[in-house]
C-alpha positions as CSV (number, residue, x, y, z in Angstrom):
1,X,-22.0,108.7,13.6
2,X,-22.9,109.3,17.4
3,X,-26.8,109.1,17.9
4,X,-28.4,112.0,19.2
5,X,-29.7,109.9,22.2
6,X,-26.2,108.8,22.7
7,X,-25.0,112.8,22.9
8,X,-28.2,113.6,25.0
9,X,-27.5,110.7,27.8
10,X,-23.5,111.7,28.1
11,X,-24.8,115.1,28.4
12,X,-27.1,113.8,31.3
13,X,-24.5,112.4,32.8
14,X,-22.1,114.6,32.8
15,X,-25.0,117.8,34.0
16,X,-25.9,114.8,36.8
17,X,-22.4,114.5,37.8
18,X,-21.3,118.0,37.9
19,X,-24.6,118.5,40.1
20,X,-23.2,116.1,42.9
21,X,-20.2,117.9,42.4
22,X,-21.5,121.4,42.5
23,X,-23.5,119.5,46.0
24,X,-20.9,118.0,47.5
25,X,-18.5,121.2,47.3
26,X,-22.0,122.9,49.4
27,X,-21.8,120.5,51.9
28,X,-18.0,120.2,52.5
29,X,-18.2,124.4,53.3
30,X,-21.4,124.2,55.3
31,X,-19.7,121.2,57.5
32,X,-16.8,123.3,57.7
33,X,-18.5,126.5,58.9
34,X,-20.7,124.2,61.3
35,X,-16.7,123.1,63.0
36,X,-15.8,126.3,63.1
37,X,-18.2,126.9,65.9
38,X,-16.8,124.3,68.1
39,X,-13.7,126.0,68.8
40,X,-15.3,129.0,70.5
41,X,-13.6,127.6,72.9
42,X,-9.8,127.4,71.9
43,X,-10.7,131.2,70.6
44,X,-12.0,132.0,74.1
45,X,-8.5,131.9,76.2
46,X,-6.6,133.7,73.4
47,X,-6.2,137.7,74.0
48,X,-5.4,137.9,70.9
49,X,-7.9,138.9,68.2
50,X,-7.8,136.3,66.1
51,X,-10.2,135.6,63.5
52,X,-10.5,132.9,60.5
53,X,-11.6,133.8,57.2
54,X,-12.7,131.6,53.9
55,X,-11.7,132.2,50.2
56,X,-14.5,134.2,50.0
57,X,-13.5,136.8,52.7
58,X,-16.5,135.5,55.2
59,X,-15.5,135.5,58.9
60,X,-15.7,131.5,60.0
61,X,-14.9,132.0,63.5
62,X,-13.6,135.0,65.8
63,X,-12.6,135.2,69.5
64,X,-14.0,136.8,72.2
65,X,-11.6,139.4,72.1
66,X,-12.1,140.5,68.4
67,X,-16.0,140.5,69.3
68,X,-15.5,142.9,72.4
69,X,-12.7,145.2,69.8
70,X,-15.2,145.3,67.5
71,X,-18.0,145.5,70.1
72,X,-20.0,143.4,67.9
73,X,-21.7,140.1,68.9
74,X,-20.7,136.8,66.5
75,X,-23.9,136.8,64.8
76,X,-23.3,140.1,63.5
77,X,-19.9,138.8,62.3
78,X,-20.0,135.2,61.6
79,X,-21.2,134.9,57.9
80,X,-20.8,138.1,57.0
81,X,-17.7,139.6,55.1
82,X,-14.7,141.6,56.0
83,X,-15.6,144.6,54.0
84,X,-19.1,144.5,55.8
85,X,-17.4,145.0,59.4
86,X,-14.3,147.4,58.4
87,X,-16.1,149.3,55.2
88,X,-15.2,149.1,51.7
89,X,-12.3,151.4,51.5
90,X,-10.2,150.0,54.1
91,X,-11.0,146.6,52.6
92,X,-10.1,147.5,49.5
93,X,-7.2,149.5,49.8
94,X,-5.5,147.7,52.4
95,X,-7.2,144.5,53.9
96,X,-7.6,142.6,50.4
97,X,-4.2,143.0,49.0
98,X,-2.8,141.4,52.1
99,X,-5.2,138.5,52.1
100,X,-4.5,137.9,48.3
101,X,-0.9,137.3,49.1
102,X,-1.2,135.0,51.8
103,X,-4.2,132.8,50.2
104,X,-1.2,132.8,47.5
105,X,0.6,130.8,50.6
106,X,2.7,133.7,52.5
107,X,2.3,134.1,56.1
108,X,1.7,138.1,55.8
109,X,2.4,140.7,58.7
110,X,2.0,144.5,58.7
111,X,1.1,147.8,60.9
112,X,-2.2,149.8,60.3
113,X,-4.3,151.9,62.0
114,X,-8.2,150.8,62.3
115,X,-11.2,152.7,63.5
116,X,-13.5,150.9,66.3
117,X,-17.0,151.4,67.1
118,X,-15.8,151.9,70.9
119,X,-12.3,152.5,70.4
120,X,-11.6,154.9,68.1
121,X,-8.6,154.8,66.0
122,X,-6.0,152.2,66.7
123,X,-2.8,151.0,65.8
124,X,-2.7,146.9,65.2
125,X,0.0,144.9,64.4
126,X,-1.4,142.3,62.2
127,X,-0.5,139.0,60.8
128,X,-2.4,136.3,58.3
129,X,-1.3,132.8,58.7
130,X,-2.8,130.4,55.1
131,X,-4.2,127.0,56.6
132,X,-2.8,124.5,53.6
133,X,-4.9,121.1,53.5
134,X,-2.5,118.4,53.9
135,X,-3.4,116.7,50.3
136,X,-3.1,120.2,48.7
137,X,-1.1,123.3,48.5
138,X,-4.1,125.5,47.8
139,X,-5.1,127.8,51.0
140,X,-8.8,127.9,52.0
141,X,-8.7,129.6,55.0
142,X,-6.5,132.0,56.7
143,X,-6.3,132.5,60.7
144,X,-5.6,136.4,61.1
145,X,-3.8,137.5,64.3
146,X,-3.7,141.5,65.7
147,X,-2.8,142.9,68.9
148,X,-3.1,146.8,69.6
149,X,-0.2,148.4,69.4
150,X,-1.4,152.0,69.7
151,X,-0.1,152.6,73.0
152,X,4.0,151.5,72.3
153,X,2.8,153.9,68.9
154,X,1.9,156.6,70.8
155,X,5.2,156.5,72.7
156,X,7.4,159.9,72.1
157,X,11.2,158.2,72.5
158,X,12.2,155.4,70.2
159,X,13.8,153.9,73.1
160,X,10.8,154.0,75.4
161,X,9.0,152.4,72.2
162,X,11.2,149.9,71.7
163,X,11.3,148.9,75.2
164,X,8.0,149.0,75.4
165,X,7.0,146.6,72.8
166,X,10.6,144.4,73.9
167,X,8.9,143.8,77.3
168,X,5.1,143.5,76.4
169,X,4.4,142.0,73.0
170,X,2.9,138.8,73.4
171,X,5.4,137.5,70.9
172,X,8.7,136.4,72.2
173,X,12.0,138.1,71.2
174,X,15.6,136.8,71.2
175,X,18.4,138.9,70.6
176,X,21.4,137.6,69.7
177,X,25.3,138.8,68.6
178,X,26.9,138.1,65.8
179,X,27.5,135.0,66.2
180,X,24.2,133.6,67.3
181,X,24.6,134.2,71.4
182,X,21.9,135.0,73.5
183,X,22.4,138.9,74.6
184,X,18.8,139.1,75.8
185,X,15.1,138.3,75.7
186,X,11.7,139.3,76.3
187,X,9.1,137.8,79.1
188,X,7.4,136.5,76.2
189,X,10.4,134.3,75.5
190,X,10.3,132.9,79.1
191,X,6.2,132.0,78.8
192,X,6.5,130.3,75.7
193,X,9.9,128.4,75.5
194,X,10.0,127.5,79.4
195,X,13.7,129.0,79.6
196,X,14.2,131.9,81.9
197,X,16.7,135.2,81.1
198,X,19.2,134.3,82.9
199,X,19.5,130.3,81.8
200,X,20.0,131.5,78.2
201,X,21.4,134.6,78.3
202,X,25.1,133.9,76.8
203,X,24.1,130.9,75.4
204,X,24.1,129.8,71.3
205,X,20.2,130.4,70.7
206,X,20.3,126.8,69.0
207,X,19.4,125.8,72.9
208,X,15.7,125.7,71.9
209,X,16.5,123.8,68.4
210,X,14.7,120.4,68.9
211,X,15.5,117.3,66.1
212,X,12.7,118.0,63.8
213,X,14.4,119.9,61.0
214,X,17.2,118.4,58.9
215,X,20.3,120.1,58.5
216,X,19.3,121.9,54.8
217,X,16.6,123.2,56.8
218,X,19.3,125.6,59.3
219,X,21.6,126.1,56.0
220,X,18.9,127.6,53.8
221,X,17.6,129.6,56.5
222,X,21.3,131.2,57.3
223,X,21.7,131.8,53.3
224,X,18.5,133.5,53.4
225,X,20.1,135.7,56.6
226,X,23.1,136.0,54.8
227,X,21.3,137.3,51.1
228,X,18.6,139.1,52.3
229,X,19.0,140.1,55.8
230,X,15.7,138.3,57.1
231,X,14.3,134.7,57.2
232,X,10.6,133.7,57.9
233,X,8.2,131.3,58.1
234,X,7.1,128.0,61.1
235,X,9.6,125.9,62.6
236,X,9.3,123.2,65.6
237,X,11.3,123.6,68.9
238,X,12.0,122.2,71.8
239,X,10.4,123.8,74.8
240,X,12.6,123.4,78.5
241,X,10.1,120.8,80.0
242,X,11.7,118.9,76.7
243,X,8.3,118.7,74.3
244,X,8.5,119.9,71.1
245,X,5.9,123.0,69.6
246,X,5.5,124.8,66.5
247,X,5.6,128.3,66.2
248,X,6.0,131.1,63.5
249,X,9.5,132.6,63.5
250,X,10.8,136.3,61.8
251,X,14.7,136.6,61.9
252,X,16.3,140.1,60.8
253,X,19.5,140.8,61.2
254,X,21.0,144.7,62.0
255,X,24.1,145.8,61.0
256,X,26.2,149.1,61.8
257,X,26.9,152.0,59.7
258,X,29.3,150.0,57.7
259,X,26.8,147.3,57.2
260,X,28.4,144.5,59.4
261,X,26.3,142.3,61.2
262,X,26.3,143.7,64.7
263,X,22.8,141.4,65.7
264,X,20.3,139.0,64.9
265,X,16.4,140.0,66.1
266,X,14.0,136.7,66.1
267,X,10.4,137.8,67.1
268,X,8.4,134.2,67.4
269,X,4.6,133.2,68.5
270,X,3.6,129.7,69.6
271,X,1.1,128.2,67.0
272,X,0.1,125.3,68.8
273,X,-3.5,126.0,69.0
274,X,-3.6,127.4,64.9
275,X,-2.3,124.0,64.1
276,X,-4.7,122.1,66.1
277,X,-7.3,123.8,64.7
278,X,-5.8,123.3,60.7
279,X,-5.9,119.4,61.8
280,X,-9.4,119.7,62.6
281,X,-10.1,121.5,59.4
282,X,-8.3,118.9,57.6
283,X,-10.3,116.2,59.6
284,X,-13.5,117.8,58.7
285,X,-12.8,117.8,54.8
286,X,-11.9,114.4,54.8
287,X,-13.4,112.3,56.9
288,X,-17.6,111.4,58.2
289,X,-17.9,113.0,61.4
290,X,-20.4,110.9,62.6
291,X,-18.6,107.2,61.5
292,X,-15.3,108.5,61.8
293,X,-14.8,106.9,58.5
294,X,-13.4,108.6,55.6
295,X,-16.0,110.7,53.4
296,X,-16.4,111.3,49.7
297,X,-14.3,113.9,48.8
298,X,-11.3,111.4,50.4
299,X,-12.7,108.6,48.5
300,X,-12.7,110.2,45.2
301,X,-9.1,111.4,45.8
302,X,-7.7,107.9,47.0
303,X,-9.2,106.4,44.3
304,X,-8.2,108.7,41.5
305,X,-4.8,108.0,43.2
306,X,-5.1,104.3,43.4
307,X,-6.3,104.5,39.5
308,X,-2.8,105.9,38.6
309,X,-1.0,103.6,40.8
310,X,-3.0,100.5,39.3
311,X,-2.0,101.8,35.8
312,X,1.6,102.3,36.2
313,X,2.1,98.8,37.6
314,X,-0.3,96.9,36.1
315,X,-2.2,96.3,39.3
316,X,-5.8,95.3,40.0
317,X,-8.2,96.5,42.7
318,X,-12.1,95.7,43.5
319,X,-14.7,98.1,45.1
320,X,-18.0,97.8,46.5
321,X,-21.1,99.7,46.8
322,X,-22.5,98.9,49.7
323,X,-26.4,100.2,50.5
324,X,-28.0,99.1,53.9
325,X,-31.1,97.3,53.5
326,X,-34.0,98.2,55.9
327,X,-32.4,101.3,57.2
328,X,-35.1,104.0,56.2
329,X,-37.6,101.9,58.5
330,X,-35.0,102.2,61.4
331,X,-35.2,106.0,61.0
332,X,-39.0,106.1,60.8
333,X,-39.8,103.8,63.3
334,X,-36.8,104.8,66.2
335,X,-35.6,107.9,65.1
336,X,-33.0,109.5,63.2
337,X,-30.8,109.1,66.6
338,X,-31.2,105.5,66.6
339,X,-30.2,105.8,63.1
340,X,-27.0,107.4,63.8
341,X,-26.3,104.8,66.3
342,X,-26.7,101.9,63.9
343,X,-24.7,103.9,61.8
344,X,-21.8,104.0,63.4
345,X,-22.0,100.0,64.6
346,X,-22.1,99.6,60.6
347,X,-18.9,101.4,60.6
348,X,-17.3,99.4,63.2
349,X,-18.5,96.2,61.7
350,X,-17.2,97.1,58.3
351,X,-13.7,97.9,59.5
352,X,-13.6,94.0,60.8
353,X,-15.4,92.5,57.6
354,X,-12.3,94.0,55.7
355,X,-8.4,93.5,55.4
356,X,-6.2,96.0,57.0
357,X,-4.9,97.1,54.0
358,X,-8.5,98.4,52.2
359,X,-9.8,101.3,52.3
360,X,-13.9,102.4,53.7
361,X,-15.5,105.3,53.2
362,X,-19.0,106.4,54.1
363,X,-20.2,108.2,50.9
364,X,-23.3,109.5,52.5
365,X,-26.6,108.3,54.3
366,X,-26.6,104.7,54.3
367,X,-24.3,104.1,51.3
368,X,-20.9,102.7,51.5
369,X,-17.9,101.7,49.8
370,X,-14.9,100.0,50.0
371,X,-11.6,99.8,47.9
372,X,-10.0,96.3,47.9
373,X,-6.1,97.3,47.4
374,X,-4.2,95.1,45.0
375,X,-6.0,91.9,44.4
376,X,-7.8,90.6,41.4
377,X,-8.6,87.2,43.2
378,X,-12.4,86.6,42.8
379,X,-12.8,83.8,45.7
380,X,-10.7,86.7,47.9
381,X,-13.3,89.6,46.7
382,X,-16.8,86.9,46.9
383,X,-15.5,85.6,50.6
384,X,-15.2,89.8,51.8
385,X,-18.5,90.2,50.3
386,X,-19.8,87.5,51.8
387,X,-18.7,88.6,55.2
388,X,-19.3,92.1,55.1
389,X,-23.3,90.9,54.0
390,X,-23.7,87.8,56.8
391,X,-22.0,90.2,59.7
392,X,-24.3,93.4,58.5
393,X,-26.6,90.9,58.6
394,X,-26.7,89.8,62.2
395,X,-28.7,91.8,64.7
396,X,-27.7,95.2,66.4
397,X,-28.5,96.4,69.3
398,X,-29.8,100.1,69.4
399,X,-31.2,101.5,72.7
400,X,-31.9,98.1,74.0
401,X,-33.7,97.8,71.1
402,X,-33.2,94.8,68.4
403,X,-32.5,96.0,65.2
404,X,-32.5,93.8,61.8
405,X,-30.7,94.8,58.7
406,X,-28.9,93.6,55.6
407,X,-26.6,94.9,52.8
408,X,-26.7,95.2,49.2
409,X,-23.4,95.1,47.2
410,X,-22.0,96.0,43.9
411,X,-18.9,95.2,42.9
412,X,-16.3,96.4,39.9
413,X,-13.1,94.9,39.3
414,X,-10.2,97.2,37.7
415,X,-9.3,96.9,34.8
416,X,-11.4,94.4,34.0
417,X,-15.2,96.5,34.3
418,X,-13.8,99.5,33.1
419,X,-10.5,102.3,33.5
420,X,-12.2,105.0,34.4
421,X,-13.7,107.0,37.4
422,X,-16.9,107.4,35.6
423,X,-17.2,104.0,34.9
424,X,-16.6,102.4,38.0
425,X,-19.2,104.6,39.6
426,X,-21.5,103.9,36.9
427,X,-21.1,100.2,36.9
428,X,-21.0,99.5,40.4
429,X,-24.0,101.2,41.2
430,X,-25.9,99.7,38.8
431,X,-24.7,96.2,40.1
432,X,-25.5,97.1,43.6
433,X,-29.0,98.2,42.4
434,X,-29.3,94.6,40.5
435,X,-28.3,93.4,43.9
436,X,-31.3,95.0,45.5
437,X,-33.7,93.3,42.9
438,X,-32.7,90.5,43.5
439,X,-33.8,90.0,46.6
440,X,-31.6,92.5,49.1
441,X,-28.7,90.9,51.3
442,X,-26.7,89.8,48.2
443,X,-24.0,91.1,45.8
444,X,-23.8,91.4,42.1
445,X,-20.8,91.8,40.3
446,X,-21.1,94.2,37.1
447,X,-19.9,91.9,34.8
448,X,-23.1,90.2,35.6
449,X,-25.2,93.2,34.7
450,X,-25.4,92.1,31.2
């Protein structure tokens, strides 16, 4: 029969463990939202109006142009939700079903008309691009793109609309025959891919097809053609100058009376600058921004990774705690710059205490850790320890000013402490706590706890 203090301590533990949980899921969003700022600048040469949104339907970031649309300055959008900025209804009705279906992964485009403070009503093409995080397929953020298009609207003749929008969409346009040949393009074609009307014009469009994509990859997108009449989503290709870009492509075909393929539209945009900014985002969820290192969220993952790996083959691995000693008085007595400084040395000192195979992670303030990959050799695990505590150990220089620490470690060796997440962090933070006690700049193994 389980004790009741035995039910009330795992209850502790798990109520303290969903706390870090519930804090480190705070932090991860208000480090995103704090990068989000710093590309003001990527959103400052775009004319688009291009905005980024989180799960929760808060603006993250907006461009200049979207500000001066909306004639709204980014503290009265930044923060705040969509529904606060175009009203409830239009939200509602039309804004939120869209966003559902691309944070369900689909890169969503439609027409609408909107109503702006200094505008009046206008008709935007819009089009939501999901930002997937490389170690997940789950979208947290979507990068909405609009241009007016109230003036080609507003145009009496179909032909003087379509013209209009041919020659000045800021997406480019290939049109092709039949058989894939190049019949025309738009100016927006030229900008982007570096070609120029008259070098492509009667050429197979495949001119611009650069060696990323397999061939499956051009054989499902024809039998999508073929099935459906359409095709859609990103694809890399190769500009003139001979580098290689991503952009976001829409293929339809058009067909005569009879319904024979007569052409092939592709309507493309380059996304150069919404990837760089997804690799940022991905940066900024996994990895310390101020050691470079990677942070707890891509700890936990790698080693919830490495614990399957380690089970299905019968592997072994070691990690360490690692808790500076004497850093608080470095932050009192030269300031939490100098702190960030020594910080950072740490980082660089770790990196060279370790084989190239393990793993570091900063998992906040002055507390470390790293995975040993493979290797249930205690002499190999004591001499790393050893090193990372005698070179942590030696002096720094911060400011021109000498700076003394040391290092406290804990160490747990799989499968041998334990099998589980919990009890690795359990165990080897209680080891590098024994550490401390006895005496700082040492290590304890948790096998020695008892």
């Amino acid at each position: 029969m389980i004790s009741p203090e035995k039910i009330i301590s795992d209850k502790l533990n798990q109520l303290k463990s969903e706390n870090l949980q519930l804090q480190e899921s705070l932090t991860s969003c208000e480090n995103r939202c704090n990068y989000l700022a710093t590309i003001e600048n990527i959103l400052k040469i775009t004319r688009e109006h291009i905005s980024i949104l989180d799960s929760d339907y808060i603006y993250c970031a907006v461009s200049h142009s979207y500000l001066n649309c909306h004639n709204k300055s980014s503290e009265q959008i930044i923060g705040h939700t969509v529904d606060e900025l175009l009203g409830k209804q239009v939200f509602e009705d039309l804004v939120k079903p869209n966003l559902e279906r691309c944070f369900g992964g689909h890169t969503v485009n439609y027409q609408a008309w909107f109503n702006f403070n200094n505008l009046g009503q206008r008709y935007m093409d819009v089009t939501y691009y999901p930002i997937q995080e490389t170690c997940s397929s789950e979208t947290r953020h979507i990068v909405v793109s609009s241009h007016d298009l109230t003036e080609l609207y507003n145009n009496q003749s179909d032909q003087r609309l379509a013209k209009s929008l041919f020659d000045n969409t800021s997406e480019g346009i290939v049109i092709t025959d039949s058989k894939g040949i190049i019949v025309n393009v738009n100016s927006a074609f030229t900008q982007i891919s570096g070609y120029q009307k008259q070098e492509v014009v009667g050429v197979n469009a495949n001119i611009t097809r650069s060696d990323r994509h397999d061939q499956l990859f051009y054989q499902n997108m024809w039998k999508s053609l073929k099935e459906t009449g359409q095709w859609q989503g990103e694809i890399w290709d190769k500009h003139k100058s001979g580098h290689i870009y991503p952009k976001s492509l829409s293929i339809n075909k058009i067909t005569d009376d009879n319904g024979r393929v007569i052409n092939y539209v592709g309507i493309f945009s380059d996304i150069t600058l919404l990837k760089e900014s997804q690799n940022q985002l991905e940066k900024l969820a996994y990895f310390d921004m101020l050691t470079q290192l990677p942070n707890r969220t891509h700890f936990f993952e790698t080693l919830e990774h490495e614990l399957l790996i380690a089970e299905r083959n019968n592997q072994s691995f070691a990690i360490f705690f690692i808790d500076l000693d004497g850093f608080k008085a470095v932050n009192d007595n030269l300031g939490h710059n100098s702190g960030d400084l020594l910080l950072k040395q740490v980082a660089t000192r770790l990196k060279k205490s370790v084989r190239s195979t393990d793993f570091i992670a900063r998992l906040g303030g002055d507390e470390f850790t790293t995975l040993l990959l493979n290797t249930n050799d205690i002499q190999q695990i004591t001499k790393i320890a050893k090193n990372i505590i005698a070179t942590l150990s030696n002096q720094f220089y911060i400011n021109q000013e000498k700076v003394k620490i040391g290092a406290s470690i804990g160490i747990f060796c799989y499968p041998k402490d334990g099998d589980t997440i919990h009890s690795i962090l359990t165990k080897a933070d209680k080891a590098m706590y024994k550490a401390k006690k006895n005496g700082k700049g040492c290590y304890c193994f948790t096998s020695n706890l008892n």
